[in-house]
C-alpha positions in Angstrom: -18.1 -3.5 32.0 -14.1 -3.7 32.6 -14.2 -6.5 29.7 -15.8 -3.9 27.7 -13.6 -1.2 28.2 -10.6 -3.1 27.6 -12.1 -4.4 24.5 -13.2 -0.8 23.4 -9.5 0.4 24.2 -7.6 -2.3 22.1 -10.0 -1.4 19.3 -9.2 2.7 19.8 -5.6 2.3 19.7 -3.8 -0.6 19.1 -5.4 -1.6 16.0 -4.8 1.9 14.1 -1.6 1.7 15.1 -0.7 -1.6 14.2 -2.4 -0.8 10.6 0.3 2.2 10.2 3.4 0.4 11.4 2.3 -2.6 8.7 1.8 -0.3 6.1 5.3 1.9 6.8 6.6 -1.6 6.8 5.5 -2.2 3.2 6.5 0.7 2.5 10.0 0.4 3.3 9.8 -2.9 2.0 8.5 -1.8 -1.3 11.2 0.8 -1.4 14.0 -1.3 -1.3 13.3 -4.3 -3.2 10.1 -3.2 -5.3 6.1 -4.7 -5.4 6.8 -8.5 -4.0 4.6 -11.0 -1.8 5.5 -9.3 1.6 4.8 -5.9 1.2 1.5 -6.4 -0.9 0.3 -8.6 2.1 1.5 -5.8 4.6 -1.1 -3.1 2.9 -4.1 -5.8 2.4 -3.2 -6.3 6.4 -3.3 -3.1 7.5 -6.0 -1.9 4.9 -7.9 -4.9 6.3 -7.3 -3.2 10.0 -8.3 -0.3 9.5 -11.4 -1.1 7.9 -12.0 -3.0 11.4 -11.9 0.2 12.9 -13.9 1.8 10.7 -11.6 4.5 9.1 -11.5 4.4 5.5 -8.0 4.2 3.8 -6.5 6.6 1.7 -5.6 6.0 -1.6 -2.1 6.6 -3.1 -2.9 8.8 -5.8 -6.9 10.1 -5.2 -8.3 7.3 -7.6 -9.7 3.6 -7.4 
């Protein structure tokens, strides 16, 4: 049950929130030196986490 909980709790929190600091991270990334390797692997990452969680990521500019 404990395992559980612990499991449940890494999923609730951690795991959003490591999807948003990867993706500010490309961001910033993106903003400084333009579309490269790392910051298109920083938003497949944390698109790829949140989709773990089950929240849906928003597009950029409402299309795809």
């Amino acid at each position: 049950m404990r395992r559980a909980i612990g499991r449940w709790a890494v999923l609730a929190v951690a795991v959003p929130l490591a999807a948003v600091g990867a993706r500010r991270i490309g961001q910033a990334v993106e903003a400084r030196r333009g579309s490269n390797r790392v910051s298109r692997m920083l938003h497949k990452g944390a698109d790829t986490l949140q989709g773990m969680t089950g929240r849906k990521r928003r597009h950029r500019f409402g299309f795809r």
